[in-house]
Each structure stands twice: as structure tokens, then as C-alpha cells.
C-alpha positions as CSV (number, residue, x, y, z in Angstrom):
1,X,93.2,94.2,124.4
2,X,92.6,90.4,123.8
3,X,94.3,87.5,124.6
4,X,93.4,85.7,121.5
5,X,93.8,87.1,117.7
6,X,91.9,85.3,114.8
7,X,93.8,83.4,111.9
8,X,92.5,83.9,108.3
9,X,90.9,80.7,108.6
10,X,88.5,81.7,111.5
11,X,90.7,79.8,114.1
12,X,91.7,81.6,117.4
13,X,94.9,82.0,118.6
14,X,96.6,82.8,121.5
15,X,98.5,86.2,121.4
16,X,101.2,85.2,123.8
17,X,102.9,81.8,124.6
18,X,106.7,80.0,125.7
19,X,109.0,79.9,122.8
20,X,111.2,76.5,123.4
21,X,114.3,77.2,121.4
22,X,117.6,76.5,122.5
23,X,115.8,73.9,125.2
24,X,117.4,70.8,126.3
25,X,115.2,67.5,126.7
26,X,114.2,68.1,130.7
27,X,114.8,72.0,130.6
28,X,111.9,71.9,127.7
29,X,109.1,69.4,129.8
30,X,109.4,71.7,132.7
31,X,109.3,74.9,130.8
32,X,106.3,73.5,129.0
33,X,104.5,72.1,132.3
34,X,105.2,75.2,134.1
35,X,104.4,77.3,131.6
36,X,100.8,75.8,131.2
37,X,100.5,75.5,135.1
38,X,100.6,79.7,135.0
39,X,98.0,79.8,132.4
40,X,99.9,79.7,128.5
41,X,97.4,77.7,126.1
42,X,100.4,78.6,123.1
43,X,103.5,76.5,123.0
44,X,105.8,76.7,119.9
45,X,108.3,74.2,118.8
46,X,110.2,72.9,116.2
47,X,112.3,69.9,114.6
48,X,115.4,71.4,114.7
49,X,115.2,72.5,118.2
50,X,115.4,68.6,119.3
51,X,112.8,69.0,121.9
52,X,109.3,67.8,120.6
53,X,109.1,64.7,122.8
54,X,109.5,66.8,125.7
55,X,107.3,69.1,124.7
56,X,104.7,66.3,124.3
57,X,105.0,65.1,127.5
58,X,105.0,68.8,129.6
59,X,101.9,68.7,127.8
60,X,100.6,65.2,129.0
61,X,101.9,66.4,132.2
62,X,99.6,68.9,132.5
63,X,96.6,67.1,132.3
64,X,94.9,69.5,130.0
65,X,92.8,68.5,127.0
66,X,94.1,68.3,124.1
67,X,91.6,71.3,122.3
68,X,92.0,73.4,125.3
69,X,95.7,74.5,123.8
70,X,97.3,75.7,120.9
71,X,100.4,73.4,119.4
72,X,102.4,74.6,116.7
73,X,105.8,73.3,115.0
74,X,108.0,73.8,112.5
75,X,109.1,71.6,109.8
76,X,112.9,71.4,108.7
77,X,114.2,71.7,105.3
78,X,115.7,68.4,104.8
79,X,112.0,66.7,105.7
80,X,109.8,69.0,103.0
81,X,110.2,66.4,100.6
82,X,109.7,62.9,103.5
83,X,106.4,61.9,102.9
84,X,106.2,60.5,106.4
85,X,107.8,63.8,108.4
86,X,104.6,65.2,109.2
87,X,103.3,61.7,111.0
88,X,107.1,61.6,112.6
89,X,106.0,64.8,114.0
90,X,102.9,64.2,115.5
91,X,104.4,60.6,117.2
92,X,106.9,62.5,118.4
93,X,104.8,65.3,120.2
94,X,102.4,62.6,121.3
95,X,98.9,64.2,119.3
96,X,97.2,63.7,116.3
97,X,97.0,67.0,115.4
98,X,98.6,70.5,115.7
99,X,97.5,73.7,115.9
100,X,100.0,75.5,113.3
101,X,102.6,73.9,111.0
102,X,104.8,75.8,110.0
103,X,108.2,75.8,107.2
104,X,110.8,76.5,109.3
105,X,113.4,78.2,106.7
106,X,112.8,79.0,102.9
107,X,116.1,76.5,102.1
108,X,115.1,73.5,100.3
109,X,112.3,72.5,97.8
110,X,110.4,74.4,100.2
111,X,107.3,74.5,97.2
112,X,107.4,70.7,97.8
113,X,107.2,71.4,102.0
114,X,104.2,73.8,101.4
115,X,102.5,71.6,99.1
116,X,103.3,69.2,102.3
117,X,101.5,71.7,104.6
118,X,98.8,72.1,102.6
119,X,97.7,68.4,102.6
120,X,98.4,68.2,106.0
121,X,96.1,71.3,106.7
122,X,93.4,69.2,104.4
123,X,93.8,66.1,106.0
124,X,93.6,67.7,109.6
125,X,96.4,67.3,111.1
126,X,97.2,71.0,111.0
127,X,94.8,73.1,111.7
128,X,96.3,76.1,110.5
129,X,99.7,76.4,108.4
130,X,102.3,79.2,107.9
131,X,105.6,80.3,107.5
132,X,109.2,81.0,109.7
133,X,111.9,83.2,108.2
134,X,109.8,83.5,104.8
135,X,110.3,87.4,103.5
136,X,110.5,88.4,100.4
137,X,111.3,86.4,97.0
138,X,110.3,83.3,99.3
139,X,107.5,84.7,100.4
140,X,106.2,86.1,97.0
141,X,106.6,82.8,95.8
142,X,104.6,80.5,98.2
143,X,102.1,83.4,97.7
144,X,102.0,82.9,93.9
145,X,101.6,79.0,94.3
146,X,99.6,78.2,97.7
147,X,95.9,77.1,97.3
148,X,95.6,77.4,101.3
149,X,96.9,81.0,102.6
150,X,99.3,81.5,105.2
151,X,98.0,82.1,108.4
152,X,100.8,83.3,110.0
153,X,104.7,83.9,109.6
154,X,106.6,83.7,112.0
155,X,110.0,86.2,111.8
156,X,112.5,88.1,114.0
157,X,110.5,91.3,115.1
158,X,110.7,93.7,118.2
159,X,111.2,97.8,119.0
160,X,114.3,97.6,116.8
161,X,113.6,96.0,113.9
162,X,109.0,95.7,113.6
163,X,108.7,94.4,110.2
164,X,106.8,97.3,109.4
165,X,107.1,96.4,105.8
166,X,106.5,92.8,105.9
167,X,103.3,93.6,108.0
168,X,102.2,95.8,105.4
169,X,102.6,93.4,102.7
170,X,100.8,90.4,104.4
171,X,98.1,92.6,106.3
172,X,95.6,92.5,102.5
173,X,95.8,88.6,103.1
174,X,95.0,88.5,106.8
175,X,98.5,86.8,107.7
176,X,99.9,87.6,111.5
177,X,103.2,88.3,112.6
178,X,104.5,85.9,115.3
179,X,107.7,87.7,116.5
180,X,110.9,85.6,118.1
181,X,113.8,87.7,119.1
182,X,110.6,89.7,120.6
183,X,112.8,91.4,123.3
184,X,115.7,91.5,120.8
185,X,117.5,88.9,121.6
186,X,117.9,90.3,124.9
187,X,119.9,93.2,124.2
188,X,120.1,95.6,127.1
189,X,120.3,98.7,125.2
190,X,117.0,97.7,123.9
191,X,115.7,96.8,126.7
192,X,116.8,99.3,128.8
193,X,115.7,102.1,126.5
194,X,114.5,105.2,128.4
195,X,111.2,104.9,127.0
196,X,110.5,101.9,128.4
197,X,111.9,102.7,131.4
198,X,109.6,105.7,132.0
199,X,106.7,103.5,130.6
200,X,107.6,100.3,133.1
201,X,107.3,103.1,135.8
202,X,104.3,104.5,134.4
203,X,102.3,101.1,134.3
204,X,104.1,99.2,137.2
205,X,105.7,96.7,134.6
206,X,109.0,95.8,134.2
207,X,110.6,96.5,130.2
208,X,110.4,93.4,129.1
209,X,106.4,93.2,129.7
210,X,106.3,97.5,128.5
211,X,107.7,95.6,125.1
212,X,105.9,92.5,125.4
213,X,102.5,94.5,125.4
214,X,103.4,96.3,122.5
215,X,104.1,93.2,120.9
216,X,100.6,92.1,121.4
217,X,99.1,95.9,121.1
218,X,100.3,96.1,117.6
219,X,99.1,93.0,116.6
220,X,101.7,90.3,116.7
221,X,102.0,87.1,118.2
222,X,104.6,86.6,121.2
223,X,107.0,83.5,121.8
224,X,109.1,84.5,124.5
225,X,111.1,82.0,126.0
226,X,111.9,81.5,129.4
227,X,113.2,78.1,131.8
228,X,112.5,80.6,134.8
229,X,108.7,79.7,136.5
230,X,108.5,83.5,138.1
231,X,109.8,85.0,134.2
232,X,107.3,82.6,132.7
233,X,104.5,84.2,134.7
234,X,105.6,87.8,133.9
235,X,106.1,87.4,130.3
236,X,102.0,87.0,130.0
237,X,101.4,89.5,132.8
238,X,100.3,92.2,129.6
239,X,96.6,92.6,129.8
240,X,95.4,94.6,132.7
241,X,96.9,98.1,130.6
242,X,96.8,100.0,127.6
243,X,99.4,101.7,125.9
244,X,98.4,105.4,124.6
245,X,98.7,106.2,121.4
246,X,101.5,108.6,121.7
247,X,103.2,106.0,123.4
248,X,102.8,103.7,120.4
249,X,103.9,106.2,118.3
250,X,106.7,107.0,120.8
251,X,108.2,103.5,120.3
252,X,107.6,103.4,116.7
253,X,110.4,105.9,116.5
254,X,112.7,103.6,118.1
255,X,113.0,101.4,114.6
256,X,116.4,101.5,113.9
257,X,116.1,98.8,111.1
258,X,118.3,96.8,113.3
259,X,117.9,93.1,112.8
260,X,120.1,90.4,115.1
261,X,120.4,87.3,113.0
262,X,120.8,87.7,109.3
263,X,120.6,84.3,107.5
264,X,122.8,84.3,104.5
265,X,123.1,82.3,101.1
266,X,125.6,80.0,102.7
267,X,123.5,79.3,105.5
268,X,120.3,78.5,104.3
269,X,122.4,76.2,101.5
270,X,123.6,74.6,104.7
271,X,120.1,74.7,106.4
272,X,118.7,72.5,103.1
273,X,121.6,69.7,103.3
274,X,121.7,70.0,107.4
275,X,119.6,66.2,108.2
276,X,118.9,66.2,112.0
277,X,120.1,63.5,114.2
278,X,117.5,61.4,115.8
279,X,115.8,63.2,118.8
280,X,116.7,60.9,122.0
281,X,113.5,59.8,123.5
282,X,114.3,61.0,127.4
């Protein structure tokens, strides 16, 4: 199994990387910095999330090169239209570039944001771009319109609930799945299903990494998140086995068509109105 999955555009990817969501300003540079200390070359961010200056600087931190990581962000709705939100972006994260840009909700004049992405991806200061939260009409419709193809989309996906639909329906155009929510929002019965109990024995793994790895088996792209340095390690302790194929099949029977966050028409009316407040440079 490899560590690195190829976008539609010929650009390589890591397959597993630290998800900053719900991280404050400090809790974010140290995630990052640690994070890249143990070995991560993927870091995912986003406006909303409030964090991108820290994120930028757990990268300078590092003392990595630039090209030897993989950035990506997301843009918010109320910015699709800014003509400047990209460049606010990359001053904020410190880089000229990033890796993947991404629309962060399909709220908005989110045809406008793509358009956005697009001459972003043109102008090289994205070297992929793709979708968050995009599935069907949405999706169907930045399909329709979009000169440059979605290299990824980004959506809740784990045992539960594997977007075996949506996977099916963007698998003809080469578009991966980046899961968050990967170890369903850290629900115990999922994670504590026998399976993966048995399995975590089997492999000397703990759940998390018997679901992580079948994540990565299957094809998609892993975010997990983690402040923790030793969970950090873990969560990209997944290559050194190989799931079976009855064990695949084993956990595909384990779709419940469950799903943990369900945006609805009120929400993403909010999302496209929602203006973020300026992130505090500290």
C-alpha cells in the first residue's frame, strides 16, 4: 500500500495527514510542528477554522522546504466572490502557493468561488483544486461548468457512512475522496466494533489505526486530527499491513448509511451570509 495517491492532474498526494479543525491559535502551531516532526508531509486547513497563521508558522517551524509538503485550504463562502481572498490566504499561511484549494461548503455563489479556484489553479497558486461538503445537485453542477476537474472532494466518510455512492459517481473523473469524521466523529460504538477489535488484535494495531488503514486501503485520503504528539504518531502508523480481502468485505457490511453532521437549508443559508472575523495574528 502507498503512502502517496495521484490527483487527476498527475500531482502526488499524501494519503494521510493532521486535520486542524476545531484548533486554537497555539494548540494548531504545535499540532502542525509536531505533526511534521513525526513525519506528516499533508496538513489541511481552512478559513473558517481561524487557524491559518498558525499553521503557517508550525510549518516555518519546521524548517522544511516548502515543496517537500502538501498544503491545502479551504475557502469560505462569504469570500467566493473577494477578488483578493485567495492572496489573503496565502499571506496569511506565509506561502505563495498551496497544494489544494478547496470550496469549503456549496452555500454562496459558489460558481463564482470555483471560477475563483480555477484561476487560482492557472495562475499557480493552487496546485490542485477541489471541493468540501459538495454532493449531489452542487456537485453536478460544478461538474457541468468547471474547465479544470476536481481533484478531490473532501466529505464526511468512515465504516458507517463510506460514500460508496459518491465514490462511484466521481471515480469515471479520477476525483479522491478525502474523508473528515474518518473515525466517525469518535463514536465509540464505531470504534469499538468487534471487528475491529478482532482485527486491532490480529495486526497489533489499535481500532482507530484497523479504521484508519482501511481509509487509505480503499482509496481515500485521511485528515485525522489530533493535539496529542504520541496520537499524532499512531494515526500514520498504517503501512507495515494489509488488510485481506474478506476483511474489506467484512467492514463493508458495517455501512449503516449513518452520517454524523447533516447540513441543512438553513445552515448553509447561514454559512453564505456567515463573514468571519479577522484571524488574530498570535
Amino acid at each position: 500500500m502507498k503512502s502517496y495517491v495521484a490527483l487527476n492532474n498527475g500531482i502526488q498526494m499524501p494519503a494521510v495527514g493532521l486535520g486542524t479543525f476545531l484548533m486554537a491559535l497555539p494548540d494548531a502551531e504545535e499540532a502542525v510542528y509536531n505533526a511534521l516532526k513525526a513525519g506528516y508531509r499533508l496538513i489541511d486547513t481552512a478559513n473558517a477554522y481561524m487557524n491559518e497563521r498558525a499553521v503557517g508558522r508550525g510549518i516555518q517551524r519546521s524548517g522544511l522546504k516548502r515543496e517537500e509538503l502538501f498544503l491545502e485550504s479551504k475557502l469560505w463562502p462569504t469570500v467566493y466572490t473577494r477578488e483578493t481572498a485567495v492572496d489573503e490566504m496565502l499571506e496569511r499561511l506565509g506561502t505563495d502557493y498551496v497544494d489544494l484549494l478547496l470550496l469549503h461548503q456549496p452555500a454562496g455563489d459558489y460558481i463564482a468561488g470555483w471560477k475563483a479556484l480555477e484561476k487560482a489553479y492557472k495562475e499557480g497558486k493552487a496546485r490542485s483544486i477541489g471541493l468540501s461538503n459538495f454532493e449531489g445537485e452542487p456537485l453536478e453542477e460544478i461538474l457541468r461548468i468547471c474547465e479544470v476537474k476536481p481533484a478531490v472532494i473532501q466529505v464526511e466518510a468512515h465504516p458507517y457512512y463510506p460514500q460508496t455512492g459518491l465514490k462511484a459517481r466521481t471515480a469515471a473523473d479520477g476525483i479522491r475522496v478525502q474523508a473528515w469524521y474518518p473515525l466517525g466523529h469518535g463514536d465509540k460504538a464505531l470504534v469499538n466494533e468487534p471487528l475491529f477489535t478482532e482485527l486491532a488484535q490480529k495486526y497489533h494495531k489499535s481500532n482507530a489505526q484497523i479504521i484508519l488503514h482501511w481509509h487509505v486501503q480503499s482509496g481515500n485520503i485521511v485528515i485525522p486530527g489530533s493535539r496529542n504528539p504520541a496520537h499524532i504518531q499512531d494515526n500514520a502508523d498504517l503501512f507495515d499491513f494489509e488488510l485481506t480481502e474478506a476483511e474489506m468485505a467484512a467492514i463493508a457490511r458495517l455501512d449503516k448509511n449513518t452520517r454524523y453532521y447533516i447540513p441543512t437549508p438553513e445552515a448553509l443559508a447561514a454559512y453564505a451570509t456567515m463573514e468571519l472575523k479577522p484571524e488574530l495574528d498570535v
